[in-house]
PyMOL Python script that loads the backbone (N, CA, C, O; Angstrom):
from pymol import cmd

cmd.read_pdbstr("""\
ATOM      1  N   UNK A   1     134.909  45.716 -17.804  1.00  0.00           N
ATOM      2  CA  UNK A   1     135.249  45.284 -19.134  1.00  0.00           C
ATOM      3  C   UNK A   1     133.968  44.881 -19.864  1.00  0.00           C
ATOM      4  O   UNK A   1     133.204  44.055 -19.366  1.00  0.00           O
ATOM      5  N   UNK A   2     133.690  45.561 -21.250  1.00  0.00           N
ATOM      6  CA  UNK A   2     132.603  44.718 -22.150  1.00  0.00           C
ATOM      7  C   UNK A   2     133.541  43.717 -22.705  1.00  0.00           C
ATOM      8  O   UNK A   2     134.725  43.574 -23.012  1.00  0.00           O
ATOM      9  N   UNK A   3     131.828  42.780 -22.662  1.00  0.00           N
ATOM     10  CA  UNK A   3     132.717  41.479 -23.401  1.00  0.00           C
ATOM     11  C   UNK A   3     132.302  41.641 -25.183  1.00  0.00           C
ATOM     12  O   UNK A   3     132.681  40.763 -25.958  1.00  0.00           O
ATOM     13  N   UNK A   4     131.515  42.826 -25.676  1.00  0.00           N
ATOM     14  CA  UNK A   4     131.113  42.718 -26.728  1.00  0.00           C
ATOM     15  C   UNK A   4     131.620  44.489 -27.417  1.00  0.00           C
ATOM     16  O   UNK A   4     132.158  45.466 -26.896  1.00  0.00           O
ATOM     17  N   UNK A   5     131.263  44.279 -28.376  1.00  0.00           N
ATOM     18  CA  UNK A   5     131.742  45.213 -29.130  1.00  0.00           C
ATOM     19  C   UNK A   5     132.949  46.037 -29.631  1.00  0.00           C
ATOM     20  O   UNK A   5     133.609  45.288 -30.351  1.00  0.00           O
ATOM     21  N   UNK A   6     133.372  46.944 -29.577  1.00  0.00           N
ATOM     22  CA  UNK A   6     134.776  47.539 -29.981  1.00  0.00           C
ATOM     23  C   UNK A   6     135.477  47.871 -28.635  1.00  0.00           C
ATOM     24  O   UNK A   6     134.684  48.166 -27.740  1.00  0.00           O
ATOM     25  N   UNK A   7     136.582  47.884 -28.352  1.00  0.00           N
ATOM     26  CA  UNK A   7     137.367  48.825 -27.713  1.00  0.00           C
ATOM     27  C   UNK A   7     137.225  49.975 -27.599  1.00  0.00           C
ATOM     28  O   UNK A   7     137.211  50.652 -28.627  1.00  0.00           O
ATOM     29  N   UNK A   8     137.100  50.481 -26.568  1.00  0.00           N
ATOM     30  CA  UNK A   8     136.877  51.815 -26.260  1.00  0.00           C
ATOM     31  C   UNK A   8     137.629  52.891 -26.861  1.00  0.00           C
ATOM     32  O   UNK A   8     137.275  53.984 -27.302  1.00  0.00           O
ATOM     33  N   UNK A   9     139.275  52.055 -26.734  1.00  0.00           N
ATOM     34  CA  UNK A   9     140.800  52.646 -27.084  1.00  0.00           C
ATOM     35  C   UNK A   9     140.550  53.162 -28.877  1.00  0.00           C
ATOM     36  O   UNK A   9     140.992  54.228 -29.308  1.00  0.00           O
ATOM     37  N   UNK A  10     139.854  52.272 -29.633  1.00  0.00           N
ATOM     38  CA  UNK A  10     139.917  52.523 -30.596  1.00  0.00           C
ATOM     39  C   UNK A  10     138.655  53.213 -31.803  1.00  0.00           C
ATOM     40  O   UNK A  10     138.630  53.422 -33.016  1.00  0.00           O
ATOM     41  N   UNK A  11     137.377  53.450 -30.229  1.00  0.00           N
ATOM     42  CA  UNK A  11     136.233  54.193 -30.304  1.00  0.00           C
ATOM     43  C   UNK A  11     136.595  55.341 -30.272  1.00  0.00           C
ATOM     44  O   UNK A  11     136.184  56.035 -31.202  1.00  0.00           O
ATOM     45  N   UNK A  12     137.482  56.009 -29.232  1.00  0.00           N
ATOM     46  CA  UNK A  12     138.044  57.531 -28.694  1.00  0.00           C
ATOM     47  C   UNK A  12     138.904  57.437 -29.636  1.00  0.00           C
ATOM     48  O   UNK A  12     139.686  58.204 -29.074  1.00  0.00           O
ATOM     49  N   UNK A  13     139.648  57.067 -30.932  1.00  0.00           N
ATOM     50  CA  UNK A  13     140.921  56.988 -31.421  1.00  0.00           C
ATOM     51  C   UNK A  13     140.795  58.569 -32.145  1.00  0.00           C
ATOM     52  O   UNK A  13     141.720  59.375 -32.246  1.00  0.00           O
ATOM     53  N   UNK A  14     139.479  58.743 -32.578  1.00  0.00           N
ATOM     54  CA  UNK A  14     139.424  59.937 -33.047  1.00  0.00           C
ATOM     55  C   UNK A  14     138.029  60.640 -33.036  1.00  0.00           C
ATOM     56  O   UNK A  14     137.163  59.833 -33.375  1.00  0.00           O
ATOM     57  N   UNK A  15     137.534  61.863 -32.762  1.00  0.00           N
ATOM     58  CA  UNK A  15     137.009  62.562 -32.834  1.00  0.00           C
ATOM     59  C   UNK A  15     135.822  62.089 -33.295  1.00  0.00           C
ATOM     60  O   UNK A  15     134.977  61.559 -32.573  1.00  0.00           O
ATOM     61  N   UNK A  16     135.670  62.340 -35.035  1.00  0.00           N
ATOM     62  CA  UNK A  16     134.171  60.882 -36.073  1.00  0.00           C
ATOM     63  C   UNK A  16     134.592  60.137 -35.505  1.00  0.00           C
ATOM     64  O   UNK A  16     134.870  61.018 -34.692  1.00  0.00           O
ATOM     65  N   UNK A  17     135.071  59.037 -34.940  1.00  0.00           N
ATOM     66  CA  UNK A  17     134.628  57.643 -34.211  1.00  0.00           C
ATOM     67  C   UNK A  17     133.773  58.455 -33.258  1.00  0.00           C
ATOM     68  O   UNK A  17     132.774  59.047 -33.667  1.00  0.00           O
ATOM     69  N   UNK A  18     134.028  58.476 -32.419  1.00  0.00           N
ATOM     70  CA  UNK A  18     133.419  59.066 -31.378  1.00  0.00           C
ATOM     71  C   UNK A  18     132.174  59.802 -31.585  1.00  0.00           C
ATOM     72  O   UNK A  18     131.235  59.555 -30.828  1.00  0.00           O
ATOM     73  N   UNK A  19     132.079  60.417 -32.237  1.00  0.00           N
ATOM     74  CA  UNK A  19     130.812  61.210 -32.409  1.00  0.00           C
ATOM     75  C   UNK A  19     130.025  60.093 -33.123  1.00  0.00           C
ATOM     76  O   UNK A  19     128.826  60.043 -32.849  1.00  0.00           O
ATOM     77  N   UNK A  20     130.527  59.164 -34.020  1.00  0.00           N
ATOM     78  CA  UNK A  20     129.644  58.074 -34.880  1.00  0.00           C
ATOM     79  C   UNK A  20     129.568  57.048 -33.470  1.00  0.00           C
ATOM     80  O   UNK A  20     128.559  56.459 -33.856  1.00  0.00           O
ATOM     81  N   UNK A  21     129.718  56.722 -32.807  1.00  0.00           N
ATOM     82  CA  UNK A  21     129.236  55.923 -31.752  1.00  0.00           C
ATOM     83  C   UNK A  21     128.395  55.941 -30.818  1.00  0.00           C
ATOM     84  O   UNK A  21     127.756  55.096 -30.192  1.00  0.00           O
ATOM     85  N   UNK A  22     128.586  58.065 -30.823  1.00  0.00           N
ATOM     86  CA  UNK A  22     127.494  58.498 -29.708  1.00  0.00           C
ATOM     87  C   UNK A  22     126.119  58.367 -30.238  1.00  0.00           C
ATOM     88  O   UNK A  22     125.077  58.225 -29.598  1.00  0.00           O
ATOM     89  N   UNK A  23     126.320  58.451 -31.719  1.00  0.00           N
ATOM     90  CA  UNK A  23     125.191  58.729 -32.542  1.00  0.00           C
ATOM     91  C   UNK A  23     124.478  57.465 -32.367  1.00  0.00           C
ATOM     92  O   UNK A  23     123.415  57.733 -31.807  1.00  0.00           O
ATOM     93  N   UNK A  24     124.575  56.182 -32.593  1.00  0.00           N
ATOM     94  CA  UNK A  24     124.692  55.422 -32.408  1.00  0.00           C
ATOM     95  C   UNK A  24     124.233  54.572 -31.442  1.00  0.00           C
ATOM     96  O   UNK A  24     123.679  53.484 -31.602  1.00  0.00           O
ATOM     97  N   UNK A  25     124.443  55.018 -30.650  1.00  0.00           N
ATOM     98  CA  UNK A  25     123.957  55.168 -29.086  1.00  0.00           C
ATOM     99  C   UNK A  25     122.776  55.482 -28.768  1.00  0.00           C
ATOM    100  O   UNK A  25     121.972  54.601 -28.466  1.00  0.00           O
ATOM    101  N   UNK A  26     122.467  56.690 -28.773  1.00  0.00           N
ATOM    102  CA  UNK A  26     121.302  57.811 -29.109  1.00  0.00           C
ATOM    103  C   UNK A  26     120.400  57.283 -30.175  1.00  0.00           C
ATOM    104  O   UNK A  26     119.213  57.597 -30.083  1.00  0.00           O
ATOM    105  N   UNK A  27     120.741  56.603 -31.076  1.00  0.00           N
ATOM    106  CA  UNK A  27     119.347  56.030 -32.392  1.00  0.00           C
ATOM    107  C   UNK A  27     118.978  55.057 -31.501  1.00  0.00           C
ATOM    108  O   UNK A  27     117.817  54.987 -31.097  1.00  0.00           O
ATOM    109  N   UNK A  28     119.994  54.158 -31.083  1.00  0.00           N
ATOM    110  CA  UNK A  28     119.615  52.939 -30.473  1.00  0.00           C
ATOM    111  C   UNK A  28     118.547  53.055 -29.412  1.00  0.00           C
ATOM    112  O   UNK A  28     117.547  52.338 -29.359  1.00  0.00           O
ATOM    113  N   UNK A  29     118.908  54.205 -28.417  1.00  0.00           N
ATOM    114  CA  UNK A  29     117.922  54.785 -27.435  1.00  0.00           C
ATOM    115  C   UNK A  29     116.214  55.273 -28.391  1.00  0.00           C
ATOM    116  O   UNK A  29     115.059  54.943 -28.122  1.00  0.00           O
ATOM    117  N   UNK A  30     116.592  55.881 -29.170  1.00  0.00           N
ATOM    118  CA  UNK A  30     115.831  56.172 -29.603  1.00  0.00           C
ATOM    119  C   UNK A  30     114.561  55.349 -30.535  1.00  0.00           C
ATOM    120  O   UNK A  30     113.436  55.804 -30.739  1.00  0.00           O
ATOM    121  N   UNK A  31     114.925  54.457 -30.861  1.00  0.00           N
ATOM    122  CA  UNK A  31     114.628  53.381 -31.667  1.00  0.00           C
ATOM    123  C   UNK A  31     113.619  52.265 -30.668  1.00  0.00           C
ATOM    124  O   UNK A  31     112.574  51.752 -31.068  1.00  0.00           O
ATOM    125  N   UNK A  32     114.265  52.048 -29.229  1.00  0.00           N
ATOM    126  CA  UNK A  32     113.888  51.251 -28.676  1.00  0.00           C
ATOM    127  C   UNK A  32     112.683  51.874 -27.486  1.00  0.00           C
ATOM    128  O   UNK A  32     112.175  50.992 -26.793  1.00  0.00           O
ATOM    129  N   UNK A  33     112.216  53.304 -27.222  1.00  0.00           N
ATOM    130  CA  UNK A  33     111.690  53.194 -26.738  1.00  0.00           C
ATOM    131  C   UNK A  33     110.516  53.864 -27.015  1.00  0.00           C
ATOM    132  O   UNK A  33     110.612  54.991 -27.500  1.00  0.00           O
ATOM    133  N   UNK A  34     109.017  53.217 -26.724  1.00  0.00           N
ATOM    134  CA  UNK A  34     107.732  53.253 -27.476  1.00  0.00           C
ATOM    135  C   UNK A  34     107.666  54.741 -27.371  1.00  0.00           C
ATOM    136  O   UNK A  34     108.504  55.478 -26.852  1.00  0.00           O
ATOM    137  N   UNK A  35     106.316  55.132 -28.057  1.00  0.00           N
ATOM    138  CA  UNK A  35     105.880  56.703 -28.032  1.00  0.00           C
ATOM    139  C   UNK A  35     104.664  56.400 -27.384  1.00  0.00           C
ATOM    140  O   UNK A  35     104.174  55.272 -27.422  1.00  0.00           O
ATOM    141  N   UNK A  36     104.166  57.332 -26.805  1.00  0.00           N
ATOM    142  CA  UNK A  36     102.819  57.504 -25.647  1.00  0.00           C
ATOM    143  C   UNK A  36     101.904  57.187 -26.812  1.00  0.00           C
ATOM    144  O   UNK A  36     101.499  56.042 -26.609  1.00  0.00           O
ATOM    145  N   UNK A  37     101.422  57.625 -27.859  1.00  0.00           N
ATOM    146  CA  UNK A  37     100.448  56.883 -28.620  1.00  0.00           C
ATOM    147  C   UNK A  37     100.529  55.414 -28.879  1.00  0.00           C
ATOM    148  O   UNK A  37      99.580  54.673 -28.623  1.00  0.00           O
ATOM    149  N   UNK A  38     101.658  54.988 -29.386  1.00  0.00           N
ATOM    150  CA  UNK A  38     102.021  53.254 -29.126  1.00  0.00           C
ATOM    151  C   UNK A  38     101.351  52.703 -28.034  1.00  0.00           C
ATOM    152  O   UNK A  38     100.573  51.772 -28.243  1.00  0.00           O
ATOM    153  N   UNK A  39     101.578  53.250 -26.566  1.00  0.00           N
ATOM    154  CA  UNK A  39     101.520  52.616 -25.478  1.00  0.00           C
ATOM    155  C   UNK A  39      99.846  52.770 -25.228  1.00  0.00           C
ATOM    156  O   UNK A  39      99.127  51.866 -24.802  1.00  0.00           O
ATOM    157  N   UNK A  40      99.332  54.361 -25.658  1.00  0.00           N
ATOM    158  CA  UNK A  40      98.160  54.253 -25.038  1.00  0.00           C
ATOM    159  C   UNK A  40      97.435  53.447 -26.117  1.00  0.00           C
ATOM    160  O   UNK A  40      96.535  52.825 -25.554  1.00  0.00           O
ATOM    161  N   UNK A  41      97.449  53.155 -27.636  1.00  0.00           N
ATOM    162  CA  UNK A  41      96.475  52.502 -28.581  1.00  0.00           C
ATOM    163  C   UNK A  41      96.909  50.625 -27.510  1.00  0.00           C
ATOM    164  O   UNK A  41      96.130  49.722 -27.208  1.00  0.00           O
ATOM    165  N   UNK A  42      98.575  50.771 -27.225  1.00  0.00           N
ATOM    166  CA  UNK A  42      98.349  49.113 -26.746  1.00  0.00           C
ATOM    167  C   UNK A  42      97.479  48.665 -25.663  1.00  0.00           C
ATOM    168  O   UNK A  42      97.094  47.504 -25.525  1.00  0.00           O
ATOM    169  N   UNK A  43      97.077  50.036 -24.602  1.00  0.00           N
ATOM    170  CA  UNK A  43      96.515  49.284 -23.272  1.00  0.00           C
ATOM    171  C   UNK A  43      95.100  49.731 -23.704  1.00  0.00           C
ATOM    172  O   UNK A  43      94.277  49.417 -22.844  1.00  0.00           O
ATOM    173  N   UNK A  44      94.358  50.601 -25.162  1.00  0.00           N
ATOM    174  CA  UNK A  44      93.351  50.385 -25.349  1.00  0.00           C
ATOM    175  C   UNK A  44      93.018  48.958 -26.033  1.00  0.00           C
ATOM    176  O   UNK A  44      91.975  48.320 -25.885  1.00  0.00           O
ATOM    177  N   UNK A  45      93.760  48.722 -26.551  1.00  0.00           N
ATOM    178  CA  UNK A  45      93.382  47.393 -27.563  1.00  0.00           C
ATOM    179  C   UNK A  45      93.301  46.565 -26.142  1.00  0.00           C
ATOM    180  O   UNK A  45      92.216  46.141 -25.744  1.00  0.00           O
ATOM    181  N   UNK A  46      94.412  46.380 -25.470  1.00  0.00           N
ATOM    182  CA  UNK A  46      94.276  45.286 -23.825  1.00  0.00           C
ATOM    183  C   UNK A  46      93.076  45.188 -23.506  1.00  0.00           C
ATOM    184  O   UNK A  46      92.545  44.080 -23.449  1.00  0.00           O
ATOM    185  N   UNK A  47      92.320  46.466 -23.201  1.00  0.00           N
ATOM    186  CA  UNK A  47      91.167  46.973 -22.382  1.00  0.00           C
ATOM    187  C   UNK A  47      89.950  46.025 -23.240  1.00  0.00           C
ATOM    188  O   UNK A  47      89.424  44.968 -22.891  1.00  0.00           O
ATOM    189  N   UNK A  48      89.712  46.950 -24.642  1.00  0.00           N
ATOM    190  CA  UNK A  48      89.174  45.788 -25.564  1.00  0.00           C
ATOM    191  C   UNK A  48      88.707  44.626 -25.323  1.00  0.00           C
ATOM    192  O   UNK A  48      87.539  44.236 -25.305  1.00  0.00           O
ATOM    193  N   UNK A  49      90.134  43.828 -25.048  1.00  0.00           N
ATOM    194  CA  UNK A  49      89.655  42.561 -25.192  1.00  0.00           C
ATOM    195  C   UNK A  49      89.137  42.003 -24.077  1.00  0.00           C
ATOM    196  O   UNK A  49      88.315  41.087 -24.075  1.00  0.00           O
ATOM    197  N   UNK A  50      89.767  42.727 -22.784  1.00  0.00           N
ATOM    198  CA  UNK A  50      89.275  42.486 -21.627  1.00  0.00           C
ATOM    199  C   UNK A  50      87.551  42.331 -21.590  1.00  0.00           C
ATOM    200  O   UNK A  50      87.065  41.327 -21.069  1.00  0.00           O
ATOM    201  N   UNK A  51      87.055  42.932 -21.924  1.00  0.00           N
ATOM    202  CA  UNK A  51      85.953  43.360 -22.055  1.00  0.00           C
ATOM    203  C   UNK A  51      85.248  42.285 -22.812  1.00  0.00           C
ATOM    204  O   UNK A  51      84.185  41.858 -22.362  1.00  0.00           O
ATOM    205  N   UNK A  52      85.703  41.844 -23.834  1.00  0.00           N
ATOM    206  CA  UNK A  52      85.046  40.831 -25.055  1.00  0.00           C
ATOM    207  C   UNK A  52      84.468  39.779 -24.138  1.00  0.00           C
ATOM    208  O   UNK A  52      85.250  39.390 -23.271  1.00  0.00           O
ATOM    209  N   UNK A  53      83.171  39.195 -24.146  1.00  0.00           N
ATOM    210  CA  UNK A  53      82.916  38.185 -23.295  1.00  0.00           C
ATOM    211  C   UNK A  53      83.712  36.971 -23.922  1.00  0.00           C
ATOM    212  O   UNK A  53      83.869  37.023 -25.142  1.00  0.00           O
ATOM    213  N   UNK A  54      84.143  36.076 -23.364  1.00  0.00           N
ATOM    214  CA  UNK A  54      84.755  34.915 -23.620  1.00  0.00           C
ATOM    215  C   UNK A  54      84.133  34.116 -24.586  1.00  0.00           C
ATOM    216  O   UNK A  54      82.916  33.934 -24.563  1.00  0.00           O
ATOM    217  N   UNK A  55      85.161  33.422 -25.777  1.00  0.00           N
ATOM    218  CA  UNK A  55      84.339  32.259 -26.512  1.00  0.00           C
ATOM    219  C   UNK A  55      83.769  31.181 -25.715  1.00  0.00           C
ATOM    220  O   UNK A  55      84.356  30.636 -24.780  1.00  0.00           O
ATOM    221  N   UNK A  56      82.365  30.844 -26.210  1.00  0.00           N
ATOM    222  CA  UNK A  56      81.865  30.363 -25.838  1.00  0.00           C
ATOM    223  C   UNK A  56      81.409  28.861 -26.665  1.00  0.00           C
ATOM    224  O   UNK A  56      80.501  29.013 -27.483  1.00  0.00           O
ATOM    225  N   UNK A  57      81.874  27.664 -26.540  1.00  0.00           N
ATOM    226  CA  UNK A  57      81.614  26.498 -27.751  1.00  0.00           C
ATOM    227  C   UNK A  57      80.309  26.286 -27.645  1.00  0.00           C
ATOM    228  O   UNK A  57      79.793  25.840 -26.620  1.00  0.00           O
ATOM    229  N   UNK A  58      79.543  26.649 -28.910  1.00  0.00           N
ATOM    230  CA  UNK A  58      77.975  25.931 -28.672  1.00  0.00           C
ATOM    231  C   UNK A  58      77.565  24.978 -28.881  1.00  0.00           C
ATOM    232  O   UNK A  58      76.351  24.797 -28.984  1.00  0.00           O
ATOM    233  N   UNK A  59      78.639  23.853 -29.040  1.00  0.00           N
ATOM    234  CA  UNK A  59      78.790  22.823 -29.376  1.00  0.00           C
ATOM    235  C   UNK A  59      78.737  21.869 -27.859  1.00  0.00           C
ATOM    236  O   UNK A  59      78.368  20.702 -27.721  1.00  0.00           O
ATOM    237  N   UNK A  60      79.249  22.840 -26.816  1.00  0.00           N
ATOM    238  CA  UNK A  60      79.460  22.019 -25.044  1.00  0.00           C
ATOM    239  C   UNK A  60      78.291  22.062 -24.444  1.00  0.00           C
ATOM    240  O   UNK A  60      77.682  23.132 -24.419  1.00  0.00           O
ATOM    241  N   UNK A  61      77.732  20.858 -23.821  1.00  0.00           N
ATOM    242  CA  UNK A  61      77.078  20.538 -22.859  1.00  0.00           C
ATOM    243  C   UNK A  61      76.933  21.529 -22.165  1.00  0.00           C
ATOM    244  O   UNK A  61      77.816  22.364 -22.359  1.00  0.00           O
ATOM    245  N   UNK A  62      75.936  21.894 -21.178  1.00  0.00           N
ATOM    246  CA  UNK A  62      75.407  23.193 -20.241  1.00  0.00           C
ATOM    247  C   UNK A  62      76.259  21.901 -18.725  1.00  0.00           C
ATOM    248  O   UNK A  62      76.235  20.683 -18.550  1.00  0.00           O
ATOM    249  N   UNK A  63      76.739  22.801 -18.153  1.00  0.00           N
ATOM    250  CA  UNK A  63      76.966  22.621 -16.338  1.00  0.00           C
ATOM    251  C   UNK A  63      75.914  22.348 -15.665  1.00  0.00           C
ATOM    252  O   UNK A  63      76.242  21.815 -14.605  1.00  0.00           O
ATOM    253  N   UNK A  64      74.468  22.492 -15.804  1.00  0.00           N
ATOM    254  CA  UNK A  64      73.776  22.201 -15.006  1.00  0.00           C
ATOM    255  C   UNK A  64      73.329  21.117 -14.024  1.00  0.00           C
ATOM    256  O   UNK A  64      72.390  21.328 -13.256  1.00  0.00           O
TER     257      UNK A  64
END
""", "prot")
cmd.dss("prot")
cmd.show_as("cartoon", "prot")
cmd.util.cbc("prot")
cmd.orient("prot")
């Protein structure tokens, strides 16, 4: 049983329901998952920063 959304009974009631739900379905899929350029600009930007040497306050005392 879903606890959310429509009834199934009255999703299948006809034919356009049904096809408007699959659709529906399918944007939702579609909508939510990244594109290989998304993903590769995100783990270049990651890389980036990895790389950035750390702020450094020049204002702090040396460890020595």
């Amino acid at each position: 049983m879903i606890p959310f959304g429509p009834r199934l009974n009255t999703v299948f009631a006809s034919p356009r329901k049904a096809l408007a739900w699959a659709g529906m379905i399918l944007l939702t899929a579609y909508c939510s998952v990244p594109s290989a350029e998304e993903t590769a600009a995100e783990e270049a930007q990651a890389q980036a920063q990895a790389e950035k040497p750390a702020h450094r306050n020049p204002w702090a005392l040396d460890k020595n």
